[in-house]
C-alpha positions, 0 to 999 in steps of 0.5 A: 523485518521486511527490507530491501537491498541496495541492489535492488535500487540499481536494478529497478527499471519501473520508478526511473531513478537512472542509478549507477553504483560509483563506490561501495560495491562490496556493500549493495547487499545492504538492507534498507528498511526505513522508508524515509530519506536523509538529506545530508545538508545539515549532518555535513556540516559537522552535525552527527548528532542529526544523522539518522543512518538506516535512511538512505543519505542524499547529497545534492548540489548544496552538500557537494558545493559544502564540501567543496567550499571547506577544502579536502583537510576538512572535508575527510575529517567530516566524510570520515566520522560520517562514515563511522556511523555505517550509513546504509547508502549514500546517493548523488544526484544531478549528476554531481563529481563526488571527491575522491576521499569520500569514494575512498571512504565509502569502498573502505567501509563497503557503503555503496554510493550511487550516482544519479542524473535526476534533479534532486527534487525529482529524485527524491519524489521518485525514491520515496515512492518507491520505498513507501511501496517496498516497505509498506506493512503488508498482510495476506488475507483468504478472500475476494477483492472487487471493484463494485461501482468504484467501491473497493470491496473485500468478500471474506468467509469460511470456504465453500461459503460462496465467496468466488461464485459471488465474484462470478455474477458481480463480474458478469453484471460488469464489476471488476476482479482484483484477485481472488482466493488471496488477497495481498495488503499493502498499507499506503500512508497513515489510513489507506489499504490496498489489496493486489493480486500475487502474480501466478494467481493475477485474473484468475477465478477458482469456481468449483465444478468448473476449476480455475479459469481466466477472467481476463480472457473470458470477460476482457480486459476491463473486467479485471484490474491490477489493484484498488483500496479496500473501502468496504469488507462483506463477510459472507456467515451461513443462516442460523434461524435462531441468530439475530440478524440487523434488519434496520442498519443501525449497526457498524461494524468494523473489519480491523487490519494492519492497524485500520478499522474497515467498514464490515456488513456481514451477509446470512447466506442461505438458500434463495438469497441473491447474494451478489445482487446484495453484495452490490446494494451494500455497495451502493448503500456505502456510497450513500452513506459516504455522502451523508444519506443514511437511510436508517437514521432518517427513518429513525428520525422519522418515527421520533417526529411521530411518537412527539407528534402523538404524545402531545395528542 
């Protein structure tokens, strides 16, 4: 199960949560795995039943200014059978003295308690958004991930079927490489996906005959980009002359992953198809169909209004 330590919070420089470890130190091995937090406004009352310990336990002005007000007898026995329940972490912000039974507490249990300058607001903003990044599902797939006219589209199929020489003339046409060969998934809230780039692979493009080179470097900055949604999967199938293929645009596919169904158009390849160039009409097609202009059904429509017409002839 995929998790991160309490050490990693203290050592993250790109979310600006300005932590520092005052208790505990023998816990910052500790795993966190629930993406969600706790604020311990009601649990410090003498509530455990609320408790939910594998989140991270927030306490701000009003939790401190609780335990203050109910003195230090009181207090322990509270902060004791809190700490009985092996929390994963606790955290203070603004900055806030914390009393010396509850640190006490904590290195006796080795619970790290880390102290932050940040309103409590903010902080929790800020941790949130990056324990929903950490901890998100996430999958790898073998494919190429492209920005096209701002559709977010994953090319899949078999290897040596295409894939990364389609990139190479959608990225010369002016569209942007995300990554290719393997892309990394990341779920992000209940219904979106997106796919980056693992880091020794970022910008580079495997075109066989010529090898790996640096798109970044050859077409500039703006032709690469760290990450997008996945709007749209394109899977790549060899022509079969016997095989049916949709001619019209009545069927809707779907490219099922981490649990999310994604729009799939699968494209025949075969000797004089300009592939990319349809890689990009589906992609404008897409767009069209997002904004309630579907082609297929209007001719369908169309033919319906005739045949009523002649029938009544």
């Amino acid at each position: 199960m995929k998790g991160i330590t309490v050490q990693s919070l203290l050592e993250d420089k790109s979310y600006g949560l300005e932590l520092e470890l005052i208790a505990g130190s023998k816990g910052v091995g500790r795993k966190i795995y629930n993406p969600r937090i706790q604020k311990l406004g009601l649990v410090i009352t003498g509530h455990m039943v609320y408790l939910h310990p594998h989140r991270i336990q927030i306490l701000g002005n009003t939790e401190m200014s609780y335990l203050k007000s109910i003195g230090d007898e009181e207090g322990e026995r509270i902060i004791k059978e809190l700490c009985k329940n092996d929390v994963v972490c606790f955290i203070v912000t603004r900055n806030l003295k914390v009393p010396s039974f509850f640190l006490e507490e904590a290195n006796n249990r080795a619970i790290p308690f880390l102290r932050s300058k940040l309103i409590t607001s903010v902080f929790i903003e800020r941790i949130t958004k990056l324990l929903e990044e950490k901890l998100a599902p996430s999958t790898t797939v073998h494919g190429v991930l492209m920005d096209i006219i701002g559709v977010g589209t994953m090319i899949i199929g078999k290897p040596g079927i295409g894939k990364s020489e389609s990139a190479l003339e959608l990225i010369a046409k002016g569209h942007r490489l995300i990554v290719d060969d393997v892309v990394y998934i990341k779920k992000m809230g209940a219904i979106d996906l997106y796919g980056e780039s693992p880091g020794m692979i970022k910008n580079l493009l495997e075109i066989r005959g010529i090898g790996i080179v640096d798109i970044g470097r050859l077409f500039g900055v703006a032709a690469v980009r760290d990450k997008k949604r996945i709007d749209l999967v394109v899977e790549l199938v060899e022509w079969h002359v016997n095989e049916e293929y949709d001619r019209v645009g009545f069927r809707e596919d779907k490219y099922r992953l981490l649990g999310i169904d994604l729009p799939l158009i699968r494209i025949p390849v075969s000797p004089g198809r300009n592939i990319s160039t349809i890689i990009e009409l589906a992609c404008r097609n897409f767009i069209l169909k997002k904004q309630g202009i579907n082609t297929a059904l209007e001719l369908e429509e169309k033919m319906l209004s005739i045949t009523k017409v002649e029938e009544k002839h």
